[in-house]
C-alpha positions as CSV (number, residue, x, y, z in Angstrom):
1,X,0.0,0.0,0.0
2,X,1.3,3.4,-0.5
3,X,1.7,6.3,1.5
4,X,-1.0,8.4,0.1
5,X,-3.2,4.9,0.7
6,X,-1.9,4.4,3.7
7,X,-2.5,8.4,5.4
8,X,-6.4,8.0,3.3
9,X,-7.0,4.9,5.4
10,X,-5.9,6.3,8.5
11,X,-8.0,9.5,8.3
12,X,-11.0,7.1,7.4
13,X,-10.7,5.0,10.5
14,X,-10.5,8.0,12.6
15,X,-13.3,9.5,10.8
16,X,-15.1,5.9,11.5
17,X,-13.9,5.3,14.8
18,X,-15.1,9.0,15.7
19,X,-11.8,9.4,17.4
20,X,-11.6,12.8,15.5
21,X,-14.5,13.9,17.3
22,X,-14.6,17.2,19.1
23,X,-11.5,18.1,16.5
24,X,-10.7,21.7,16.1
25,X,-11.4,22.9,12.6
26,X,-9.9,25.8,11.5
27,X,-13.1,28.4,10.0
28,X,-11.6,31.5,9.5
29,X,-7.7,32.4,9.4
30,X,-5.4,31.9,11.8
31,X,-7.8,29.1,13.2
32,X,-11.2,29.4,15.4
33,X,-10.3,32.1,17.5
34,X,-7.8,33.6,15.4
35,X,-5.1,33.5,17.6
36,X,-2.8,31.4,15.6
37,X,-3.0,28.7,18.2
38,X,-3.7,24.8,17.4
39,X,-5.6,23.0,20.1
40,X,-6.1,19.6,19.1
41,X,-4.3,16.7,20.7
42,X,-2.7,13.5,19.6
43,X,-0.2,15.5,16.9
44,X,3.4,13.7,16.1
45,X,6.6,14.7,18.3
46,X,8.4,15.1,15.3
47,X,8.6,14.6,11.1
48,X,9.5,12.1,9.3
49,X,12.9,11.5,7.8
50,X,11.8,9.9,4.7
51,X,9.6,13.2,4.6
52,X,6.1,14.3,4.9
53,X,2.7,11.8,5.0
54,X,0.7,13.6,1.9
55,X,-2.5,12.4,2.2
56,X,-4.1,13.9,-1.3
57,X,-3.2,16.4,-3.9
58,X,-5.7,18.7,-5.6
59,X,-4.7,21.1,-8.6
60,X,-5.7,24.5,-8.1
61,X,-5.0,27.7,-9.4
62,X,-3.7,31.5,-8.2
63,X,-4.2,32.7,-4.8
64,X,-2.4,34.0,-2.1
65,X,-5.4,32.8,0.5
66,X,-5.1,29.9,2.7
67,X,-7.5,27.4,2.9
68,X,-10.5,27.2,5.7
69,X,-11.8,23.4,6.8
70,X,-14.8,23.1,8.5
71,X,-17.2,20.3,8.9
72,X,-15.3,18.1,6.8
73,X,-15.2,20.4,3.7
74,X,-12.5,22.4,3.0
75,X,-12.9,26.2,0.9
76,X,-10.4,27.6,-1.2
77,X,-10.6,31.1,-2.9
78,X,-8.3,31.8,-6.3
79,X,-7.9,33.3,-9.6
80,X,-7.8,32.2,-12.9
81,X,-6.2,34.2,-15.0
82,X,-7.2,34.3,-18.9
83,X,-4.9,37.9,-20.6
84,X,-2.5,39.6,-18.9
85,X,1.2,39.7,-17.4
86,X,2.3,38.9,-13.9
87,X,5.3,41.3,-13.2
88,X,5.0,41.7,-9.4
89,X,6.2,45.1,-9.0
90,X,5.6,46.4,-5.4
91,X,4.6,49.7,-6.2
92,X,2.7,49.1,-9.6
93,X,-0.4,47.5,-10.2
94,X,-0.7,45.0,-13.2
95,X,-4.1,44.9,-15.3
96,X,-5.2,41.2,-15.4
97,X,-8.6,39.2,-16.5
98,X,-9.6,36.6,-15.4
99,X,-12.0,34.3,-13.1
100,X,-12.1,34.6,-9.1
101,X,-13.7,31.2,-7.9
102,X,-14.8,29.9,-4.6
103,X,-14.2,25.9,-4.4
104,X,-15.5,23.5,-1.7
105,X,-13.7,20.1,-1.4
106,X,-14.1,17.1,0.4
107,X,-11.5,17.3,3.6
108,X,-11.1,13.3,3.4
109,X,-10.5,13.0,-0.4
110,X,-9.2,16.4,-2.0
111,X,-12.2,16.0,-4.6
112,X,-14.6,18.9,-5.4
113,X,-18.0,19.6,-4.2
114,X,-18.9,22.6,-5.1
115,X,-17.4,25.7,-7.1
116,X,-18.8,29.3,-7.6
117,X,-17.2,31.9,-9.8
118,X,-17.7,35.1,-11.8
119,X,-15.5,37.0,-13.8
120,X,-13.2,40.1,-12.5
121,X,-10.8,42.1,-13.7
122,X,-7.8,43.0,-11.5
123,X,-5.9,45.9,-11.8
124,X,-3.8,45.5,-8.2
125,X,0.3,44.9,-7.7
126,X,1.0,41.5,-7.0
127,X,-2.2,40.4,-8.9
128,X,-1.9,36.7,-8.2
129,X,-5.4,35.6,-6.9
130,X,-7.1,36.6,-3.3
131,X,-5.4,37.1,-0.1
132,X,-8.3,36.3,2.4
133,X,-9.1,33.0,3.6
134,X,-12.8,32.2,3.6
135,X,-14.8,32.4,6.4
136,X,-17.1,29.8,7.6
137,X,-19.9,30.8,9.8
138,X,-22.6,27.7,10.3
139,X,-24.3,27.5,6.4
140,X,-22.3,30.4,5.2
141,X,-18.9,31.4,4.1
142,X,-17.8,34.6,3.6
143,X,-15.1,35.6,0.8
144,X,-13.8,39.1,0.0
145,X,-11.8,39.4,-3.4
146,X,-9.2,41.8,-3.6
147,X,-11.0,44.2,-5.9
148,X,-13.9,44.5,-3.2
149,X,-16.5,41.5,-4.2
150,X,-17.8,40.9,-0.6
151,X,-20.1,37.5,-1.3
152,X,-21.5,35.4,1.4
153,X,-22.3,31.7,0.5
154,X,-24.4,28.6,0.9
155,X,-22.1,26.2,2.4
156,X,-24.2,23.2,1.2
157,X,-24.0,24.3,-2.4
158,X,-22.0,28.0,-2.5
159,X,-25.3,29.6,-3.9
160,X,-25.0,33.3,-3.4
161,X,-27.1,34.6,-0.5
162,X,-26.4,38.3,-0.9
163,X,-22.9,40.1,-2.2
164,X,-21.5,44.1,-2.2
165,X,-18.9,45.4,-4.8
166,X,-17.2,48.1,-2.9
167,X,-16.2,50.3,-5.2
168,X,-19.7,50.7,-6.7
169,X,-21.7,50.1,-3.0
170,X,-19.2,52.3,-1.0
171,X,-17.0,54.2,-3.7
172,X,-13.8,52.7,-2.0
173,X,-10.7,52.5,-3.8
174,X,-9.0,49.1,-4.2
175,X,-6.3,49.6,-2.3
176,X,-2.3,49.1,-4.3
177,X,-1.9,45.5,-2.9
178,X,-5.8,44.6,-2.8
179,X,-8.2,44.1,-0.2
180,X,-6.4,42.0,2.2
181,X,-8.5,41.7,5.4
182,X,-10.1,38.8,6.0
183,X,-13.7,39.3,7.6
184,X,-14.7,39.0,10.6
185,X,-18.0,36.9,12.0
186,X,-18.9,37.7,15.9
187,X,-23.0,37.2,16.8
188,X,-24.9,38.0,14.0
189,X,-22.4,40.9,12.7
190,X,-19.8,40.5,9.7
191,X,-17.4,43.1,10.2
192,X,-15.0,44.0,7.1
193,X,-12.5,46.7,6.1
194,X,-14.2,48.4,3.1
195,X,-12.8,51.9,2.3
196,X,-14.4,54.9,1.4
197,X,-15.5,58.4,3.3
198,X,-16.7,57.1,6.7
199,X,-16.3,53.5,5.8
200,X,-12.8,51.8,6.8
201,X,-14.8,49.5,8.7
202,X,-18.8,48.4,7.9
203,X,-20.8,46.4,10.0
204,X,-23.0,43.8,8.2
205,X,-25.9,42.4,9.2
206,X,-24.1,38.6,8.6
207,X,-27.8,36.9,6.9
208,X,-29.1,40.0,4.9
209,X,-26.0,41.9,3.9
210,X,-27.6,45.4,5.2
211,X,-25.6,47.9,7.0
212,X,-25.6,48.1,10.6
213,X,-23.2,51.2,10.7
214,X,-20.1,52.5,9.1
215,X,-17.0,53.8,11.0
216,X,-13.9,56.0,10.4
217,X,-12.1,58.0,7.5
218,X,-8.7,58.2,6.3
219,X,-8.0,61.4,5.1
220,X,-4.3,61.7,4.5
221,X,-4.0,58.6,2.8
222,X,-6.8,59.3,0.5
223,X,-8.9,56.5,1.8
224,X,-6.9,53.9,1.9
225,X,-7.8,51.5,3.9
226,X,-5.1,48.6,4.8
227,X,-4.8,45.7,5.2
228,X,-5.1,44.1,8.6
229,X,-8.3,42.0,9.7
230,X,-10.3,43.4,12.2
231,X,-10.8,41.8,15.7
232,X,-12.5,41.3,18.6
233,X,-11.4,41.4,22.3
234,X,-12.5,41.5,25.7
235,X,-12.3,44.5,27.7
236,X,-13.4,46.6,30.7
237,X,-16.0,43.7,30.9
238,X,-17.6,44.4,27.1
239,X,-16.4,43.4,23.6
240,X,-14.8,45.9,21.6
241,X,-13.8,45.7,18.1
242,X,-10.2,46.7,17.2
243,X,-9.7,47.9,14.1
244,X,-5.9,48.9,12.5
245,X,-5.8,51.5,9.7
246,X,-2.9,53.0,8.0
247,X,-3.1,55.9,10.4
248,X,-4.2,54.6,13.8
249,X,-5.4,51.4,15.9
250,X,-8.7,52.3,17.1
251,X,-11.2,50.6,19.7
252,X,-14.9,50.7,18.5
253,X,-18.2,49.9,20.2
254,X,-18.7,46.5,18.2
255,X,-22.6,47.9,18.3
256,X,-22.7,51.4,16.9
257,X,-19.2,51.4,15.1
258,X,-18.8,54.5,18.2
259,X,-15.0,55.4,18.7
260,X,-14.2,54.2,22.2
261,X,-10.3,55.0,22.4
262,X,-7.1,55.4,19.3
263,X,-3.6,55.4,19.3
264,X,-1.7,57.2,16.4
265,X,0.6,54.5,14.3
266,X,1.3,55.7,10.8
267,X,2.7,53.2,9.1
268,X,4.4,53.5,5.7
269,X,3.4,53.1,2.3
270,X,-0.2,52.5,4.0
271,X,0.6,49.4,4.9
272,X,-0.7,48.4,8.2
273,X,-1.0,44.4,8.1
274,X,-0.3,42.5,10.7
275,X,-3.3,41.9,13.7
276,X,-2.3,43.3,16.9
277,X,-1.7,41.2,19.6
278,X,-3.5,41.5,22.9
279,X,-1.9,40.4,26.1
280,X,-4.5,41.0,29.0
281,X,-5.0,44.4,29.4
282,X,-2.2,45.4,26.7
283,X,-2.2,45.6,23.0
284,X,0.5,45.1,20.9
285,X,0.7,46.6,17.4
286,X,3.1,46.6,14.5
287,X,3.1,48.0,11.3
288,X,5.6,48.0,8.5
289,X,8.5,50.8,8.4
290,X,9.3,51.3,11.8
291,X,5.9,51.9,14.0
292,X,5.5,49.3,16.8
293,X,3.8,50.3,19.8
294,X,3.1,48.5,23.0
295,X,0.6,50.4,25.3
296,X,-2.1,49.7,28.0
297,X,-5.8,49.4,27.3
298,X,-7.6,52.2,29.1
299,X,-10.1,52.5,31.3
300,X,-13.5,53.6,30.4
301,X,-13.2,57.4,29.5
302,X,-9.5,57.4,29.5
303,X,-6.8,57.3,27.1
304,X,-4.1,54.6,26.2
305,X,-0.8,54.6,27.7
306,X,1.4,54.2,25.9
307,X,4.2,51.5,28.0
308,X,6.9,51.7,24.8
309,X,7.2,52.0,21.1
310,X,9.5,50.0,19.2
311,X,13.2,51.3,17.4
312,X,14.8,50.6,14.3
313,X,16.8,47.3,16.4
314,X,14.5,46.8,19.4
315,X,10.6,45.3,18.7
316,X,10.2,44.2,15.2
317,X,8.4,46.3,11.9
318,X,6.0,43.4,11.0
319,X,4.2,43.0,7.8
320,X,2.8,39.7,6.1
321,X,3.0,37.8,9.5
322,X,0.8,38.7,12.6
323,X,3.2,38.3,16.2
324,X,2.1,35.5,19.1
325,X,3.3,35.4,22.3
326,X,3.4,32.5,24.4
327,X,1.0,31.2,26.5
328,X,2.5,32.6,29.3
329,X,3.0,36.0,28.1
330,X,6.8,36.3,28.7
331,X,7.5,36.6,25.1
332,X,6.2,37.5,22.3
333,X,7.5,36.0,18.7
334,X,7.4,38.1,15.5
335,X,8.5,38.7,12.3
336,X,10.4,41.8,11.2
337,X,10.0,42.8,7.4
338,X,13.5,44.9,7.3
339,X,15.5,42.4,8.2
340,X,13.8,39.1,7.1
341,X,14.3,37.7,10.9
342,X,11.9,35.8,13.6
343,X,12.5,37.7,16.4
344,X,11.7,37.4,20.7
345,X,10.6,40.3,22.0
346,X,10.6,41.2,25.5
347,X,7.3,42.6,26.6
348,X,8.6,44.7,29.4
349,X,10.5,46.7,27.2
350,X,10.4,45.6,23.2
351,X,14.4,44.1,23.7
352,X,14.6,41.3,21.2
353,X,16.0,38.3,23.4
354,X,17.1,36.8,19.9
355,X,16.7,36.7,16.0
356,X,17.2,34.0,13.5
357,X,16.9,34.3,9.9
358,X,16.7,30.1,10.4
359,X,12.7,30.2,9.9
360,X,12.2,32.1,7.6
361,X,15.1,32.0,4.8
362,X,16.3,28.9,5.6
363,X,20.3,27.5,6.0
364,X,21.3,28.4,2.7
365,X,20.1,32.4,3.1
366,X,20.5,33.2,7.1
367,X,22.3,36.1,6.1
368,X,20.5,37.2,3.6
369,X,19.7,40.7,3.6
370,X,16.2,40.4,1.8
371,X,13.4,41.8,2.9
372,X,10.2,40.6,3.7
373,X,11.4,37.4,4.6
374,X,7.8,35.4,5.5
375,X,7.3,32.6,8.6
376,X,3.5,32.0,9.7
377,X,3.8,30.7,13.2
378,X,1.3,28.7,15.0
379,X,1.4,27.8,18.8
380,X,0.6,24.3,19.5
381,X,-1.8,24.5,22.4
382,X,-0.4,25.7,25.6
383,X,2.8,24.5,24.8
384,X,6.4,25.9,23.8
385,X,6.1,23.6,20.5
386,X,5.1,26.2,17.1
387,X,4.2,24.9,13.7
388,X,5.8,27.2,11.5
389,X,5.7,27.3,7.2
390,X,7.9,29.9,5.9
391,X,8.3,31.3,2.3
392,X,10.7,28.7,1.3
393,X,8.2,25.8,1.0
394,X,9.2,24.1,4.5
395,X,6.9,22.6,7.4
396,X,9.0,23.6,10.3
397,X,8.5,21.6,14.0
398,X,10.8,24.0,16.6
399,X,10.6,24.9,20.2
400,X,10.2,28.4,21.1
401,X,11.3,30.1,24.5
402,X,12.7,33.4,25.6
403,X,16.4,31.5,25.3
404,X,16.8,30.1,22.1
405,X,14.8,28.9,18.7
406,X,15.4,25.3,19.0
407,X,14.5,23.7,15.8
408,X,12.9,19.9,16.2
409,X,12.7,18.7,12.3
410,X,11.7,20.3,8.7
411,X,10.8,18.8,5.8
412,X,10.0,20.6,2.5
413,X,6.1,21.1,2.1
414,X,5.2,22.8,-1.1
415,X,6.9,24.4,-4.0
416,X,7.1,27.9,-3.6
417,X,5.5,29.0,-6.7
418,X,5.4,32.8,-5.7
419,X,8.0,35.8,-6.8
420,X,8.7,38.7,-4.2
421,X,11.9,41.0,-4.9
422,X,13.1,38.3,-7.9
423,X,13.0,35.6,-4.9
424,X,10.5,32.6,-5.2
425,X,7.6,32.3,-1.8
426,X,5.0,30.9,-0.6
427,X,3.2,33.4,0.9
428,X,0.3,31.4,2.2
429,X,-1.3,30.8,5.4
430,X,-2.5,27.1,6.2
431,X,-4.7,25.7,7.9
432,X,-4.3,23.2,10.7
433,X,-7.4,21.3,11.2
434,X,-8.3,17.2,11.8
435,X,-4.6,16.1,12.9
436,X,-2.7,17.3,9.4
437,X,-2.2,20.8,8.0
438,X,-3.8,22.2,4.8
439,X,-1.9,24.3,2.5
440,X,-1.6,25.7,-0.9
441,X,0.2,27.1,-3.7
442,X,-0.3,28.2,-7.2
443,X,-0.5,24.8,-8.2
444,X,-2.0,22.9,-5.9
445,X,-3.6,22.5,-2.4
446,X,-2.3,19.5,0.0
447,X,-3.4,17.4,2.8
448,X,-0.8,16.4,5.3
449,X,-1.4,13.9,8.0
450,X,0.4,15.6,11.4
451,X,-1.0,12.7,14.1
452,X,0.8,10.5,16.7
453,X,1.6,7.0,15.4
């Protein structure tokens, strides 16, 4: 029998033997509560030598967003392109046509269920396919394209429900690198990052598609509106929904859309990416060029304050990677974009405690000097054990503390079909859902059994 028979037949006896019951899946990006943390149990101490246990292999096409799994299906959002040329130019946009399509496979087998799709022209820099991950929400997944199609879905067969086309529904530019930030489900509220006078943020009523409220301009950057997801946290005994612009992190009544407290971060070229962090009553944030700004939640009717902002060699300038700490909040791990390096930061103070080019450029590059260097780093439970995939291709297993980045094995995971800065990367998030981790290039989407012998 081989291996791909072999890691099928083990996923169907679990599946049969119901020992996957009660499994995370992972909905939404960076997993159910989009902390970047993987909760399930029973996962291998190690890779194997003779390298990684593929369980299928299903073509696809462009796309920059990760997969979602939930409920044995897993969704996957890309672009087919029909005219045009790819140059990847950071600061100009390329004109493409083609087909954006939504696909629903079977988690077990790789085939296809479903597919919905409609035509759309890109005219974005780095046009190759969408950068947010679906999000599944009970008999719904939502998918925002990064010219501004905002569609929510029939899981059971992905027939549309409603849909909005921001730049004709809230005359919002498409930002230079596309809509980027994957929406948000809390209650019966879809929260997205739209663009537009008064609308960096829109509440949707998540079954109807109606506006609840819209929230906050841009002005000096002519309405950009980044590219970081929105979230929710918990605090002064209420939700509040942060939201991080180009020009500011701001905490909103997840209700009204009302301001309830900002903090200036400018971050440059508009690109404010990475999710902030929170750490009890603290928020971390980081945006590229510079800006990274540790400061205290306030009390009601008070203002932030600010505990310490980052340097040019302290913190880290993050960009397509959002930080994690660990589960005891001694340390948080991030990635900085200037110098292509993992970094442990000190909370106390923003000292890094170390750097290692190791995760994310690999042995052959540790001293590159490329930037933009890409690791997505997921916590395994409570644990000092991360699941990291970085832009060379590789599954990493390492062990992460204040002292050192320890790494356990690596084994090459998926070509990486990408192009940043004349470099080839796989710039995609996966997902890590029934024992084995989903993940995708521009060729193809893979199953990977992860579990205990």
């Amino acid at each position: 029998m081989s291996r791909r028979a072999r890691s099928a037949a083990l996923v169907a006896v679990l599946l049969l033997s119901g020992s996957l019951a009660g499994a995370d899946d992972w909905p939404q990006w960076r997993g159910p509560q989009r902390d970047g943390v993987w909760r399930e149990e029973g996962l291998a101490a190690t890779l194997p030598d003779e390298g990684l246990d593929y369980a299928w292999r299903t073509p696809v096409n462009l796309g920059y967003a990760g997969p979602a799994v939930a409920e044995g299906k897993v969704y996957l959002f890309e672009y087919e392109r029909t005219d045009g040329e790819i140059t990847d130019q950071p600061g100009a946009r390329d004109k493409l046509k083609g087909i954006e399509r939504v696909r629903c496979l079977d988690a077990t087998s790789g085939d296809e269920v479903w597919r919905h799709e409609y035509e759309r022209d890109y005219d974005i820099s780095y046009p190759g396919g969408p950068r947010c991950t679906p999000t599944v929400d009970g008999d719904h997944v939502y998918t925002l394209g990064p010219e501004g199609d905002l569609r929510c879905l029939r899981t059971s067969d992905g027939t549309v429900v409603w849909s909005k086309f921001f730049p004709d529904d809230y005359q919002a530019p498409t930002p230079l690198w596309g809509h980027s930030a994957h929406p948000l489900v809390d209650g019966d509220t879809l929260y997205c990052l739209v663009g537009g006078d008064g609308s960096v943020v829109v509440a949707f009523n998540k079954l109807t598609g109606e506006d609840k409220w819209r929230a906050l301009s841009t002005p000096s950057m002519k309405n950009e509106v980044g590219y970081c997801p929105p979230m929710m946290i918990e605090h002064n005994g209420a939700k509040q929904l942060v939201v991080f612009d180009p020009e500011a992190t701001c905490g909103l009544d997840p209700a009204t859309g009302e301001t309830l407290w900002s903090v200036p971060i400018l971050s440059s070229y508009g690109m404010s990416i990475a999710q902030p962090l929170p750490m009890g009553d603290r928020l971390f944030v980081t945006g590229y060029g510079g800006p990274s700004v540790f400061f205290q939640l306030p009390a009601k009717g008070a203002e932030p304050k600010i505990l310490w902002s980052g340097e040019a060699k302290t913190s880290a300038s993050a960009a397509n990677a959002s930080p994690i700490a660990d589960a005891d909040g001694r340390v948080i791990y991030a990635v900085d974009a200037n110098s292509s390096s993992l970094v442990a930061i000190d909370p106390a103070n923003g000292e890094r405690h170390w750097e290692s080019q190791l995760p994310t450029r690999g042995k052959a590059e540790r001293r590159s000097r490329a930037r933009h260097g890409t690791v997505f780093v997921i916590r395994q439970g409570e644990s000092d054990r991360y699941w990291l995939t970085s832009e060379t291709g590789d599954l990493i297993l390492a062990r992460l503390t204040p002292e050192a980045y320890e790494e356990i094995a690596r084994q090459p995971l998926l070509e990486p079909t990408g192009n940043a800065f004349g470099r080839p990367v796989l710039w995609s998030h996966p997902a890590f859902a029934e024992r084995s981790v989903f993940a995708r290039n521009d060729k193809e989407i893979v199953r990977v059994n992860l579990a205990a012998e």
